[in-house]
C-alpha positions as CSV (number, residue, x, y, z in Angstrom):
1,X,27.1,6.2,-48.8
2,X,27.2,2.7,-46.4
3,X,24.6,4.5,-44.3
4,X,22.5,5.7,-46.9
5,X,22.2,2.0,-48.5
6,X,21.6,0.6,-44.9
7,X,18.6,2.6,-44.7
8,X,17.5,2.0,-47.7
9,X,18.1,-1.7,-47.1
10,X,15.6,-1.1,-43.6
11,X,12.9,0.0,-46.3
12,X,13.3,-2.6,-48.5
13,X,12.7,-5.5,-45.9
14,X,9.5,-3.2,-44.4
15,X,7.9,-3.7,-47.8
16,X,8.9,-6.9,-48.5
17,X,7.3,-7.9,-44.7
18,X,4.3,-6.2,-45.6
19,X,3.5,-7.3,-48.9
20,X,3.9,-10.8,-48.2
21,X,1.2,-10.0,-45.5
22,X,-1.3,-9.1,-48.1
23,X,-3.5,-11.8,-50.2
24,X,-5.1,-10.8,-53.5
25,X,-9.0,-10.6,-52.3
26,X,-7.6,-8.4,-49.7
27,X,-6.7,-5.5,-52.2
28,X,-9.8,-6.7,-54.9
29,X,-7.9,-9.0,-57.1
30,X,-9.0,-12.5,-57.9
31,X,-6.4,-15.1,-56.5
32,X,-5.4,-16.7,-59.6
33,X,-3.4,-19.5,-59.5
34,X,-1.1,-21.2,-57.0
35,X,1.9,-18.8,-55.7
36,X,5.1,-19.8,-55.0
37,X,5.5,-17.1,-52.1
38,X,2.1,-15.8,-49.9
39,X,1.2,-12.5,-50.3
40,X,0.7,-9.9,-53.2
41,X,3.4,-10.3,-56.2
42,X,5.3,-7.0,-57.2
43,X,4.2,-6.0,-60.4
44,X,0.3,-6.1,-58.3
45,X,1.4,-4.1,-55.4
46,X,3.2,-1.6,-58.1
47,X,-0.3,-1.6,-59.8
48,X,-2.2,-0.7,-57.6
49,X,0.1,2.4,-56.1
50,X,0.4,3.5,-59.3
51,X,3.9,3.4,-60.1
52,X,6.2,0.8,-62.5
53,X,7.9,-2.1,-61.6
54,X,10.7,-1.7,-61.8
55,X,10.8,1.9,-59.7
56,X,9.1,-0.4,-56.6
57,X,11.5,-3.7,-57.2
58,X,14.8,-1.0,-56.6
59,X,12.6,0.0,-53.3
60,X,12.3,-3.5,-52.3
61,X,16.4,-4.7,-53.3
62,X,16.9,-1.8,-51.3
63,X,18.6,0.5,-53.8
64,X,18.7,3.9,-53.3
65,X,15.8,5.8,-54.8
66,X,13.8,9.0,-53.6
67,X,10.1,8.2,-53.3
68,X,7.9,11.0,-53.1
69,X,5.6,11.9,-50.5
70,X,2.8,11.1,-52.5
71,X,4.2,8.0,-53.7
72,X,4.9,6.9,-50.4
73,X,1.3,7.5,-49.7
74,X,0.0,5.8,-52.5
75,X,2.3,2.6,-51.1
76,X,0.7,3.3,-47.7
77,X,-3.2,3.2,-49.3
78,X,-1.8,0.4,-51.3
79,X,-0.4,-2.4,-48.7
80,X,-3.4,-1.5,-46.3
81,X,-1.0,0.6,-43.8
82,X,-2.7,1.9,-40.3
83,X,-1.9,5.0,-38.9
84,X,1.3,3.8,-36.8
85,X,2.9,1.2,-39.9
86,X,2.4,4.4,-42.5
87,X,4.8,7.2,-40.2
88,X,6.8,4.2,-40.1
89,X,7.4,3.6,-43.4
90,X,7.0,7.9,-43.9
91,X,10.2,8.0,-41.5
92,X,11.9,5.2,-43.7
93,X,11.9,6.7,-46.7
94,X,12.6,10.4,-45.0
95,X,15.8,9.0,-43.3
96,X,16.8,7.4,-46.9
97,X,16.1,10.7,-48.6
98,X,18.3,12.8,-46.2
99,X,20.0,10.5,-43.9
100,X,19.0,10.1,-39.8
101,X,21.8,11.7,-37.8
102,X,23.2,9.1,-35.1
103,X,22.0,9.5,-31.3
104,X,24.7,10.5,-29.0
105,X,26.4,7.1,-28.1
106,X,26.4,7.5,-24.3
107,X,23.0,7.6,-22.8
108,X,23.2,8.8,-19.4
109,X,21.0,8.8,-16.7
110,X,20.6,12.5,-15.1
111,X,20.9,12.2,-10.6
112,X,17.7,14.0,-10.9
113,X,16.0,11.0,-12.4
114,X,17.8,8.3,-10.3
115,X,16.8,10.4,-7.3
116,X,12.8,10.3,-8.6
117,X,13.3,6.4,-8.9
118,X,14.3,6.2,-5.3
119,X,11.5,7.9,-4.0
120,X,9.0,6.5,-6.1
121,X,6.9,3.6,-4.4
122,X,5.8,2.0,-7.5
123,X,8.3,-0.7,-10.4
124,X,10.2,1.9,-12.4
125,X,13.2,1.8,-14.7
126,X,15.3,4.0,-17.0
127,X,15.6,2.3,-20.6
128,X,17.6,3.0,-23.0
129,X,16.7,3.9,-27.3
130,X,17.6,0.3,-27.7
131,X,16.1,-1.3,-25.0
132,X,19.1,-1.3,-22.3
133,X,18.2,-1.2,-18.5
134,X,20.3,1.9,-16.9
135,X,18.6,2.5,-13.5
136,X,16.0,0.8,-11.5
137,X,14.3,1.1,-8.3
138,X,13.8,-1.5,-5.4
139,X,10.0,-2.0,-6.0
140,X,11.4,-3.0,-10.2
141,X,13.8,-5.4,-8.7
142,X,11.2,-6.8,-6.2
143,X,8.6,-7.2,-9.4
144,X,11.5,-8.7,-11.9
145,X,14.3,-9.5,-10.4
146,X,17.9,-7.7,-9.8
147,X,19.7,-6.7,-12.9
148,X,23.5,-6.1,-10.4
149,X,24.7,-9.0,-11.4
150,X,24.0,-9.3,-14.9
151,X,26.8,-8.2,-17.3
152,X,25.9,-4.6,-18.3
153,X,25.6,-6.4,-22.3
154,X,23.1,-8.4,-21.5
155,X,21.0,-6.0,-19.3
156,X,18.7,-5.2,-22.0
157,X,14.7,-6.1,-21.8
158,X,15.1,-7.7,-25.0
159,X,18.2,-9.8,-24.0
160,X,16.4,-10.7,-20.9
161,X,13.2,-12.0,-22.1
162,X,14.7,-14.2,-24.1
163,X,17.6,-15.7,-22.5
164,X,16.5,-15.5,-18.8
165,X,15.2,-18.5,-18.0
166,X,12.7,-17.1,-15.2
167,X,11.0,-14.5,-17.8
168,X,8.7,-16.5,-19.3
169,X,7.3,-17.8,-15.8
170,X,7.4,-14.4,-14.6
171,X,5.9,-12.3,-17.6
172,X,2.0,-14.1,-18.6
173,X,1.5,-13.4,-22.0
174,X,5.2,-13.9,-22.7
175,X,4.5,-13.3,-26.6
176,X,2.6,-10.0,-26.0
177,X,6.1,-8.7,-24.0
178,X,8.6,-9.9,-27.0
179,X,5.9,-8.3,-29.1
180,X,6.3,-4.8,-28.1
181,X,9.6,-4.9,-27.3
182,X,10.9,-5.9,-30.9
183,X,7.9,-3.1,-32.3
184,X,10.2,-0.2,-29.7
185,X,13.6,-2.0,-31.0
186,X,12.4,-1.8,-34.3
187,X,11.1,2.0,-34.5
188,X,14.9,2.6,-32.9
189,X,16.7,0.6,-35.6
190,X,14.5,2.4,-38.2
191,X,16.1,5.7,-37.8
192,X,19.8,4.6,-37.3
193,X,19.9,1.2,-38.4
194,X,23.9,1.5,-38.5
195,X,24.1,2.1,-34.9
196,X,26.4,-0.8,-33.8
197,X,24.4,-1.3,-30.3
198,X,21.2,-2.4,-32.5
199,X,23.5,-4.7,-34.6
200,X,24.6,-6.6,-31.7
201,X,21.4,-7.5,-30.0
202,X,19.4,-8.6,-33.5
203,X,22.7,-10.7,-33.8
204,X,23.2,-12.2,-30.9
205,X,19.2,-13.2,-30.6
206,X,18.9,-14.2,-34.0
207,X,21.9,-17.0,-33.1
208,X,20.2,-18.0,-29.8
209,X,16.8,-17.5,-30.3
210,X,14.5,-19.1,-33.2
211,X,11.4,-17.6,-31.5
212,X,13.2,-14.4,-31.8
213,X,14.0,-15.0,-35.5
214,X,10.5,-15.7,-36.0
215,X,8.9,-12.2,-34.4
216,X,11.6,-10.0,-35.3
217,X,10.8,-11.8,-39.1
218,X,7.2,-10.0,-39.0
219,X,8.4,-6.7,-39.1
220,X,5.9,-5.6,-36.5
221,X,6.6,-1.6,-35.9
222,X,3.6,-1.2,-33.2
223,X,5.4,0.4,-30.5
224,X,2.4,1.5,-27.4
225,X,3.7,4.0,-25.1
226,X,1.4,2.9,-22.2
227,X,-0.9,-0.8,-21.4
228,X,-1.3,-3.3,-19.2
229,X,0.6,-6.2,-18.3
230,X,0.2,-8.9,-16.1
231,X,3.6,-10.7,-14.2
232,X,3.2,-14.1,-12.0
233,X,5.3,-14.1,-8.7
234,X,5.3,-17.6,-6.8
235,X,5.2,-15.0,-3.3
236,X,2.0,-13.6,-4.3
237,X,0.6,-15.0,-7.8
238,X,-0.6,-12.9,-10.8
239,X,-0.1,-9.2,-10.5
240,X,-2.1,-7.2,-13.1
241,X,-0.1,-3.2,-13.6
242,X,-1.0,-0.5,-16.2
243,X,2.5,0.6,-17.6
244,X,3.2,3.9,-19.4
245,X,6.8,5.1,-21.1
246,X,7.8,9.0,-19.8
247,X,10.3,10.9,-22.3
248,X,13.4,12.4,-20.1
249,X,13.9,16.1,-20.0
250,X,16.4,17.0,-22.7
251,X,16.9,15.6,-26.2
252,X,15.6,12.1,-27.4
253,X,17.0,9.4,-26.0
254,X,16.7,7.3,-22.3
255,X,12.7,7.1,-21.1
256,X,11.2,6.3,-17.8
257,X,9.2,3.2,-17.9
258,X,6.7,3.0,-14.8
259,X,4.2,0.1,-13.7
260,X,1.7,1.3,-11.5
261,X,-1.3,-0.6,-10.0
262,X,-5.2,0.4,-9.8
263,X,-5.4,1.7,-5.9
264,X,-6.8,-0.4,-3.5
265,X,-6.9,-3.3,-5.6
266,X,-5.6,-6.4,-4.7
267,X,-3.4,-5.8,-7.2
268,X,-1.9,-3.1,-5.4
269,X,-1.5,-4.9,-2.6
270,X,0.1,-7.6,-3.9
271,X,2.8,-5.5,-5.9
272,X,3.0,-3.7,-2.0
273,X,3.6,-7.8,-0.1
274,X,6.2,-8.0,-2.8
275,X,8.1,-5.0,-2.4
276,X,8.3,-5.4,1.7
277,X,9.3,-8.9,1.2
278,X,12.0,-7.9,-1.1
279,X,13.0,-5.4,1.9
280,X,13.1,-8.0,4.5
281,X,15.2,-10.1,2.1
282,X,17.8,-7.4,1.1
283,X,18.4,-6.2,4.9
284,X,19.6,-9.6,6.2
């Protein structure tokens, strides 16, 4: 039953985050007067999918009710969903209505796959559902630094970003990185939020981290699977690198991300200065 309500709870503050999003003259209502709160009131949003009050208030206190698929897609039409927020809130519900079995705790890494990072010639790391960094290559620790030392806890991307002091100077765009990170974390937490490895890093950012509070407070779910991203290296400057995220053979769980760089760009040849400097560095 503790599970059940947890995932109802995850639902409740996905609606809540995305109601308080929406203005009246978004949806075709005249503003009124002043609000107290921003965004659409209940008893509106529950008028316009079509359902009572009351039903959508036990949704949002995260109580335990059923919500139809249609329902759920009259909520979708209703708080302007796209494509990616409305499977989001679809897998919600679904994991309220019949529960989200837990991933295996231990995510290993197969030696096939730590083999294929050594011979790669390009940044590439193994990640865990919940963000934690379980194998790297030479070229990821020439681009971002060696992860050895760093307490196997706190070897997370999300950990990282925001408690590593270097990240922000190394990652441009810092916000777009924390961005899509908390959107993966949060598609993870979504299906088992009661998975104690998720509890512990939204804890121990939201006590160090106001910025963290903040973005993880939006509720963003966008979660790409490929993009670009551009990293600052004092050795070389600014290195521009399309990324994509690779599913491991075998059930859900760890992914391969990769960085790669458009060839013969100077891109690529900066990522190439970086990764030979990191050589001469490691073999003295």
């Amino acid at each position: 039953m503790a599970a059940k309500h947890l995932h109802a709870r995850e639902l409740g503050i996905f609606l809540r985050a995305r109601r308080s999003r929406l203005r009246p003259q978004d949806v075709g209502l005249e503003p009124g007067g002043r609000r107290k709160v921003p965004g659409l009131r209940r008893e509106e949003l529950a008028l316009l999918a079509g359902l009572s009050t009351d039903y959508y208030q036990r949704m949002e206190q995260g109580r335990e009710v059923r919500p139809s698929d249609d329902l759920l897609g009259a909520l979708a039409s209703a708080l302007n969903l796209d494509d990616q927020e409305r499977r989001h809130l679809f897998a919600l519900a679904d994991a309220v209505r019949r529960g989200a079995p837990r991933p295996p705790a231990d995510e290993q890494v197969p030696a096939s796959t730590r083999h294929l990072l050594r011979t790669m010639s390009t940044p590439a790391f193994v990640l865990s559902r919940h963000l934690d960094v379980l194998a790297w290559n030479d070229h990821a620790e020439a681009l971002l630094g060696s992860a050895e030392n760093v307490p196997p806890a706190q070897r997370n991307l999300l950990v990282l970003l925001f408690t590593d002091p270097g990240a922000r100077s190394r990652c441009v765009h810092w916000e777009g990185f924390a961005t899509q990170y908390i959107g993966m974390l949060r598609a993870t937490i979504a299906a088992d939020p009661s998975h104690p490895r998720g509890t512990a890093i939204v804890g121990e950012l939201s006590i160090r981290s106001a910025e963290f509070r903040r973005l993880w407070e939006k509720y963003d779910v966008h979660a790409p699977v490929r993009g670009t991203k551009v990293f600052r290296r004092p050795e070389v400057g600014e290195i521009t690198l399309d990324w994509a995220i690779y599913p491991l053979p075998g059930s859900p769980g760890p992914v391969l991300m990769v960085y790669t760089a458009e060839p013969g760009s100077v891109h690529a040849e900066r990522l190439r200065v970086l990764a030979e400097l990191h050589r001469l560095r490691s073999s003295r």
